[in-house]
N, C-alpha and C positions, 0 to 999 in steps of 0.2 A: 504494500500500500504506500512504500515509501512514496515511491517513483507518481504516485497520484497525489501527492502534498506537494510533493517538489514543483506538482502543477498549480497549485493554488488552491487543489480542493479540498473540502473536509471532510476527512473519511473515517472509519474507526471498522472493527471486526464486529461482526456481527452472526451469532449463529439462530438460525429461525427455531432451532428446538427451545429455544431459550421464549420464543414469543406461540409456542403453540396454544391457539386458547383466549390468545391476549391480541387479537386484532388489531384493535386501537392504539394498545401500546407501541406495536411494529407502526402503525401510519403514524404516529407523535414519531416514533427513533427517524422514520425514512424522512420526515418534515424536517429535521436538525442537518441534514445532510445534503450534497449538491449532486452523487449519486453513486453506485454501487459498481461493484465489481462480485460478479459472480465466476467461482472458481469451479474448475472440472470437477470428474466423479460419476457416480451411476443418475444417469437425466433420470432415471423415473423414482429415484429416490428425493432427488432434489425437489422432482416435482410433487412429491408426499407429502414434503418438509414446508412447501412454498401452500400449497392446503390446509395445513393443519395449522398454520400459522395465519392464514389470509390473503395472503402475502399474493395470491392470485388476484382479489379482489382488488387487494391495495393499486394493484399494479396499473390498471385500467384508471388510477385518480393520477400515477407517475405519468403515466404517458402526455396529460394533459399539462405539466407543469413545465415552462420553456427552460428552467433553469435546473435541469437534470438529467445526468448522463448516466447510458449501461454501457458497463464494458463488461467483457466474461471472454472466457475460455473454455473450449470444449464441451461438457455440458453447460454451460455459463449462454453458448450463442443454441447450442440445440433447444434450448427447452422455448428457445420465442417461436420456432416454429408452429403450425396450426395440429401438428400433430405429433408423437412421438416415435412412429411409426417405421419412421425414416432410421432407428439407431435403435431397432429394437433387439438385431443380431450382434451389437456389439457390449449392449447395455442389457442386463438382465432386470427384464420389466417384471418378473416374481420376487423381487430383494424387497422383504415387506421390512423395514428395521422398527417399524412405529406401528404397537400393536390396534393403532384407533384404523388401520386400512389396511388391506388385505386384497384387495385387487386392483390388476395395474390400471393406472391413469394414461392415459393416453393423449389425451386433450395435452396443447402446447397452450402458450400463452397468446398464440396467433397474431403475430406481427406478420410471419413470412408465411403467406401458402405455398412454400415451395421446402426442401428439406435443406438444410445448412451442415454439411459433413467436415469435420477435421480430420484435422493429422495426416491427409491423403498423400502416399505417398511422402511420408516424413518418416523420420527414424523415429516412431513412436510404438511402442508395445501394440497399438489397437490400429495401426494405421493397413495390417492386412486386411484386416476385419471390416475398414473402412471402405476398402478396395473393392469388397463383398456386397455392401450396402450401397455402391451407387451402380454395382452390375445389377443388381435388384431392382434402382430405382429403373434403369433403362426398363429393363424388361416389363417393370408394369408400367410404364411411361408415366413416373410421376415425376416431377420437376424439380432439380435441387443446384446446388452450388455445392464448390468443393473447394476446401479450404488446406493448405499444407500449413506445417509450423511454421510461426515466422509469419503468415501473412496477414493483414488487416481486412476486416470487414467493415465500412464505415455508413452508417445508414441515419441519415438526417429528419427524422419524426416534425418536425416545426414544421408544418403545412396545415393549413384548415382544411376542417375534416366537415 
């Protein structure tokens, strides 16, 4: 988080188990803040984590505030996708860690109807796996981007809706 203060912004760690429950609480902590970084891991636990805290709902009041940025990695950019569909061969969508859910989520947070792949082709543990998942996407023709380590996805939301 260093590297995001050195920019200007204020940021702090943050783990949503800590706000499961407490909605309100998580939209007060995200109101103190300019915006988040979500970090990799299993997207359909994250996306448990981001349910059982709110943190879905919350999300749709971030999108409207001009003065707020996501950044993430790996699971961080898969889970704005409309679906999770796209990463379900490389992410075990049964990893239930939070005994309030028990079947997978599948809903993204739906910025992109299209799927957003990392590590392709990167020297990452999952980037075979990756390789797997957009020969998938071809073959059902669903629409995605492919991301290696290293590169930037930059997507500008400040447009009237």
């Amino acid at each position: 988080m260093l590297f995001l203060e050195n920019l200007g912004f204020k940021c702090e760690h943050l783990d949503l188990k800590d706000y499961f429950g407490k909605e309100e609480f998580l939209k007060n902590k995200l109101d103190e803040l300019d915006g988040i970084w979500v970090c990799g891991g299993n997207t359909f636990v994250l996306r448990q984590a981001m349910k059982l805290s709110g943190f879905d709902t919350i999300f749709k009041y971030l999108l409207k505030r001009k003065d707020f940025f996501w950044g993430g990695y790996s699971a961080g950019i898969c889970i704005l996708c409309d679906s999770l569909k796209y990463i379900d061969q490389v992410d075990d969508a049964n990893n239930f860690p939070y005994k309030e859910i028990n079947i997978p989520i599948y809903e993204g947070l739906g910025i992109f109807n299209y799927a957003l792949l990392p590590h392709y082709k990167s020297n990452h543990e999952e980037s075979e796996l990756i390789e797997k998942e957009v020969e998938r996407c071809i073959k059902n023709k669903w629409l995605f981007k492919v991301l290696k380590d290293g590169e930037v996805f930059i997507f500008d939301n400040n447009f009237e809706k």
